[in-house]
N, C-alpha and C positions, 0 to 999 in steps of 0.2 A: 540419463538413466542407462545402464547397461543392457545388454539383448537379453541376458536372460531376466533381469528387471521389465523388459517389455512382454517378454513370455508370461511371468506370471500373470499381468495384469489382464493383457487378452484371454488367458481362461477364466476370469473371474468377471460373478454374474453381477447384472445390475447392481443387484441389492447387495453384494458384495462390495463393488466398489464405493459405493453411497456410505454405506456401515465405517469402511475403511478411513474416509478421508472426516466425516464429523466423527470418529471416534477410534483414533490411529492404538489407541494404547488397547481398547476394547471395555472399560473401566465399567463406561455407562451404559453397556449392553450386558455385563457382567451382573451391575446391581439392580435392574431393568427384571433380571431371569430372577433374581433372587427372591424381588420382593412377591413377583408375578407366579413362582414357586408356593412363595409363604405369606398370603397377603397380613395373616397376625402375626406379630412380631411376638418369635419364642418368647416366652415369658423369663427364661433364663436374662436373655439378651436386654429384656425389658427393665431387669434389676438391674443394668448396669449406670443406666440416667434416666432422672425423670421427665419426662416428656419424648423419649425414644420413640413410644409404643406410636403418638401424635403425628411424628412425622413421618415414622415410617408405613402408616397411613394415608399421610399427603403427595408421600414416593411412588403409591399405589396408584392413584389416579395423575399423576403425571407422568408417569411409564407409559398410561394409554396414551396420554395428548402427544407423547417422544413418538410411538411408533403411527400414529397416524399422520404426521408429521413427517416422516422418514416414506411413508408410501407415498404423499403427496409429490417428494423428491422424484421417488423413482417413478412413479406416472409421469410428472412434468419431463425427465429426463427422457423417458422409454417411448412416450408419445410424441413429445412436440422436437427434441431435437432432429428428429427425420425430417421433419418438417422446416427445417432451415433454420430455427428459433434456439435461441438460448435461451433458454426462461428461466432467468434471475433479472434483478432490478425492474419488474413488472408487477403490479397490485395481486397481492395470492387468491384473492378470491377472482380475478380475473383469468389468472393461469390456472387455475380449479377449473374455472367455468368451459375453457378453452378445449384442456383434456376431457372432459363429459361431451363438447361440442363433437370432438372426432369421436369419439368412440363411439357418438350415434351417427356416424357417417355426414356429419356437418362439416368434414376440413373445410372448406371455406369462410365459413362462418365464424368458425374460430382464427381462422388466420384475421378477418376482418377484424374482430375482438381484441385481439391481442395486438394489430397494426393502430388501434382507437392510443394505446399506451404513448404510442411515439409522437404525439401531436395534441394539436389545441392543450389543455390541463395536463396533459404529458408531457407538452415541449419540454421542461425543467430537466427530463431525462438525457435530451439530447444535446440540451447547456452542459449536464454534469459529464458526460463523454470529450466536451472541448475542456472543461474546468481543470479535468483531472489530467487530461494531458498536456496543459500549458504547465504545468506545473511537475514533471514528471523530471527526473534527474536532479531537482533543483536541492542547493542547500549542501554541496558536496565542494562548493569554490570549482565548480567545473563551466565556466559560462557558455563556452562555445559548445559542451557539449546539451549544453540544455535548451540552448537556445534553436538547436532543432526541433525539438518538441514544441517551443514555442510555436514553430514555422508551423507543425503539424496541426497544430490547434488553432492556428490562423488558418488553413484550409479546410479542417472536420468544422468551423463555423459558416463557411461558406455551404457546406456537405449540409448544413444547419439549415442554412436559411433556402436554400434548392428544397428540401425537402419539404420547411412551412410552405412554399410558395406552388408545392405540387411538380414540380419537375425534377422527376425521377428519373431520367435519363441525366443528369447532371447529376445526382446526389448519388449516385452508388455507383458509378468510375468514380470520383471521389472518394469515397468511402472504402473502396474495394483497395487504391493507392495505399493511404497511408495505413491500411491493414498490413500491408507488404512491408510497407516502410519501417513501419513500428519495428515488426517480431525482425524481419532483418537488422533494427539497430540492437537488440537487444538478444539476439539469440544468435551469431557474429556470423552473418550473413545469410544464412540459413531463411529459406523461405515457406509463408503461409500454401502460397496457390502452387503448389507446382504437385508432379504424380510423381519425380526421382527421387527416390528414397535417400539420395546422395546428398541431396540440396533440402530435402524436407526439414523443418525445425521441429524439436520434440517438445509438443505443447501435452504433455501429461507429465501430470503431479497426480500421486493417488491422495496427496494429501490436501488437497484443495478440491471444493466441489465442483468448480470449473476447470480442472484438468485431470477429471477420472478420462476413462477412454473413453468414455460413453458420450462426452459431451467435445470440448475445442475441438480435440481430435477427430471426433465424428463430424464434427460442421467443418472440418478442413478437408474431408475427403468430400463431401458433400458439395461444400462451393469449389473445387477446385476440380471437380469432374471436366472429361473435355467433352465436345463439341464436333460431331465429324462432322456431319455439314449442316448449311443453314436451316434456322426453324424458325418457328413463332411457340414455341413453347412455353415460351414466360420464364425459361431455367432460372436457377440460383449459379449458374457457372459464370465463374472470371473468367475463362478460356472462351467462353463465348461471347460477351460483352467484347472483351479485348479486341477479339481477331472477327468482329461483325457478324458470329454466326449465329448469333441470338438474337433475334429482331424485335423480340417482345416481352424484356429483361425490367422496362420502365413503367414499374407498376408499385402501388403505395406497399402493399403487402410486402412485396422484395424489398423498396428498401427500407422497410420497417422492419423486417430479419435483418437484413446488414446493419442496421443501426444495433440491435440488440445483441449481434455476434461483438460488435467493435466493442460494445460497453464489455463484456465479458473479457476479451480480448487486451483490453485496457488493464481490466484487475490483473489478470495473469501478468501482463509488462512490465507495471509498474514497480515490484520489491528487484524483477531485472538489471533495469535502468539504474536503478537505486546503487546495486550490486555494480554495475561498470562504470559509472560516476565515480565510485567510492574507488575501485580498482585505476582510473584513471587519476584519480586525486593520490594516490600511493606512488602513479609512475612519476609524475607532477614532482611529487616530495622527494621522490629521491634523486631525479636528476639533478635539483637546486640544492640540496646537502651541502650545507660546507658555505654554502656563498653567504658573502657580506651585503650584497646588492640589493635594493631595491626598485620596485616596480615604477611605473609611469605614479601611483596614487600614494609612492611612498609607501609601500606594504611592503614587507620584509619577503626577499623570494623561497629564503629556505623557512619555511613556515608550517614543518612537520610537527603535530599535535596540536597546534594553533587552534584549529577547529574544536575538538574535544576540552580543551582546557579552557575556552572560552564558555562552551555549556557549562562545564561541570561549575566555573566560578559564578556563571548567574545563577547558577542552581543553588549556591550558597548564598548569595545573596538574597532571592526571594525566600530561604528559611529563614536568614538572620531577621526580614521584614517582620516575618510572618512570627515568628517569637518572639521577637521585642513586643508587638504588637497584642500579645496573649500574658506576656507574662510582665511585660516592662522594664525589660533587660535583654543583655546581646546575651546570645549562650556563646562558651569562647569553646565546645567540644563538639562543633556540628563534625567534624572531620574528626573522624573516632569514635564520634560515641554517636547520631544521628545518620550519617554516610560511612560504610566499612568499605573491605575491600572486596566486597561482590559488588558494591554500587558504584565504584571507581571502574572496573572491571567491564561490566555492562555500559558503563560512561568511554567508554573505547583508551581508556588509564589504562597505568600499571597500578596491583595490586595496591601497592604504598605510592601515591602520586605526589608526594613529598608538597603538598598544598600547606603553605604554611599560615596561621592565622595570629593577630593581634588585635587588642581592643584596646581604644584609649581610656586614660586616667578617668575621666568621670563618667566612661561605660558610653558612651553615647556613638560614638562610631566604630565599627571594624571593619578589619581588612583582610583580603586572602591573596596570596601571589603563589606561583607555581612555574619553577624552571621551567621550560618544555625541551626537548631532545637536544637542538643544538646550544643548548644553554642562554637561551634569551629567555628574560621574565617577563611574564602574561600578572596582571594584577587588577582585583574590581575592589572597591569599597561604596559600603552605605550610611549614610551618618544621618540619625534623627535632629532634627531643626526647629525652630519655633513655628515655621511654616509648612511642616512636613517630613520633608527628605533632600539629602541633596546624595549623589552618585558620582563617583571616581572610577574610569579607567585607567587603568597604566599598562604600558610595553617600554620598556628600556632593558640594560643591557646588566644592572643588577639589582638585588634584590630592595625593594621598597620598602623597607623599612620605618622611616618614620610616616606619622599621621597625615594624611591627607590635607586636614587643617590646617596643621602648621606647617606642613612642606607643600604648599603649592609650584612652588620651582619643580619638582620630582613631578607632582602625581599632573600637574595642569588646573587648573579652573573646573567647579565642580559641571558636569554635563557635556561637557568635551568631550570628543571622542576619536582617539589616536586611531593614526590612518590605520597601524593591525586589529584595529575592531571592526573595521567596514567591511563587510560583506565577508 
């Protein structure tokens, strides 16, 4: 985001930034005032369809549940993130109860509340924190790069099991780590804990309600405060924990906020990761441009669009399923007249992804193949059977043309699966 992208966002209130990111266009705060304006719908307006008046009615009483809903936001935000906590992924009526605790001078109480989330019947929260980052980068043919995240998610399990077993001096150095780790792999070196603005990562999105300013951002100025000399304060500070000036950091509460920052912390990483996977899968593609070679598994190295062309044709084929199935026949114009060129487009194609299709003589199977960049053909077919279904891949160097049936030389043995389909 630009400085003066950050400017605006620092003058803008709570409720402001909240309003912004669940409702970037303004659409549903728009018709919110409208109905709340005029809870009977003009009767003008009410001749234009019948049952208008009905819902615009039911608009009336869910406008209140929006904006009390929308306060609830800005109390959880405006109360408990001071308090170390991101409160999302937490039971609402818990993080309700939490914000009523502080505001009668209970913080403690409420922090215990909300630290109940991260354990026994909450453990499942701090499974989905390992879940979602084993799993982060993946699906981009990037293995090495994923496979850090793997690593990361083999140590937030460990961060796991320190924290069921009550040792909190183990779980949040851990935890505080791959915090660092993360946003530095995904945000290109840039880090969560630090105070130089030079090295700080920009964790604001006004468009997500974990990166208005109010919330990452705030919990990154908040754990990453420093430590002049030793205490027993109990801080939420890395800078203290790290350099020992924190003697009384290992406490359930702390790392029941570091588990709840990480979870948040995760959402925000993840469409990242996604983002330089796919960036590194590009540089990947074009260094191997042009080459005839292949890999140790027999996979073709220049294997630009490989990826997308492999979706979009199983995409054709669970409609051809799904249509024979409904109607009892292949439709031979899923590509044109079911899939256009907004859906090729968003399928990471070009407009016209020249996918060509055939069905055999007595209907019963079809086929789709599709050049890709360097000119090698990507090809799936599905044929109904007396026993179901049987499935054809193909990769070769031209087009597949005849039926699968009767060219098993070409397409292979129904269920095979040529080395460029594997992973």
């Amino acid at each position: 985001m630009s400085k003066s992208g950050h400017e605006s966002q620092e003058v803008r209130t709570l409720r402001e930034q909240i309003r912004g990111a669940v409702d970037p266009s303004g659409q549903h705060f728009a018709l919110i005032e409208a109905v709340e304006s005029s809870p009977e719908l003009p009767e003008w307006l009410a001749s234009v369809k019948e049952g208008l008046a009905e819902q615009w009615a039911q608009l009336g009483g869910l406008s209140a549940e929006y904006r009390r809903l929308l306060h609830a936001m800005e109390e959880a935000l405006g109360v408990l993130v001071p308090r170390g906590w991101a409160p999302f992924h937490m039971d609402t009526n818990a993080v309700i109860q939490a914000v009523l605790l502080v505001r009668a001078g209970r913080g403690d109480d409420a922090d215990e509340l909300l630290a109940d989330q991260w354990e026994g019947e909450g453990s499942w929260r701090t499974k989905q924190v390992f879940s979602r980052v084993s799993v982060m980068a993946a699906g981009e043919g990037q293995p090495d790069y994923h496979a850090l995240f793997k690593e990361r998610a083999r140590l937030i399990l460990k961060a796991k099991e320190h924290h069921g077993a009550g040792r909190y001096d183990a779980s949040i150095p851990l935890i505080q780590n791959q915090m660092e780790g993360i946003v530095m792999d995904v945000a290109a070196d840039k880090k969560f804990f630090t105070q130089a603005a030079t090295y700080k990562a920009d964790l604001v999105d006004p468009l997500q309600l974990i990166g208005v300013e109010a919330c990452l951002a705030t919990l990154q100025k908040i754990l990453g405060e420093g430590v002049s000399q030793t205490q027993t304060a109990g801080s939420l500070s890395r800078h203290g924990v790290a350099h020992g000036r924190e003697l009384a950091y290992d406490t359930r509460v702390n790392s029941a906020k570091y588990w709840s920052v990480l979870h948040a912390l995760v959402q925000w990483a993840r469409p990242l990761a996604q983002q330089e996977a796919m960036r590194l899968r590009k540089e990947r593609e074009a260094a191997a441009a042009g080459s005839e070679g292949t890999d140790v598994h027999g996979r073709r190295l220049d294997n630009r669009e490989f990826r997308d062309t492999k979706a979009m044709l199983r995409k054709l084929l669970t409609s051809a399923m799904g249509w024979h199935a409904s109607k009892g026949h292949m439709r031979r114009d899923l590509v044109g007249g079911v899939y256009t060129a907004g859906d090729f487009i968003k399928a990471g194609l070009p407009a016209d992804p020249r996918i060509e299709t055939r069905v055999s003589s007595d209907g019963k199977v079809i086929w789709f193949w599709r050049p890709t960049a360097s000119g090698w053909v990507l090809g799936a077919s599905i044929g109904i059977s007396e026993k179901g279904f049987d499935e054809w891949l193909y990769s070769g160097p031209t087009a597949p043309n005849e039926c699968p049936r009767e060219a098993p030389e070409v397409w292979g043995q129904s269920f095979s699966t040529p080395a460029d389909w594997t992973s």
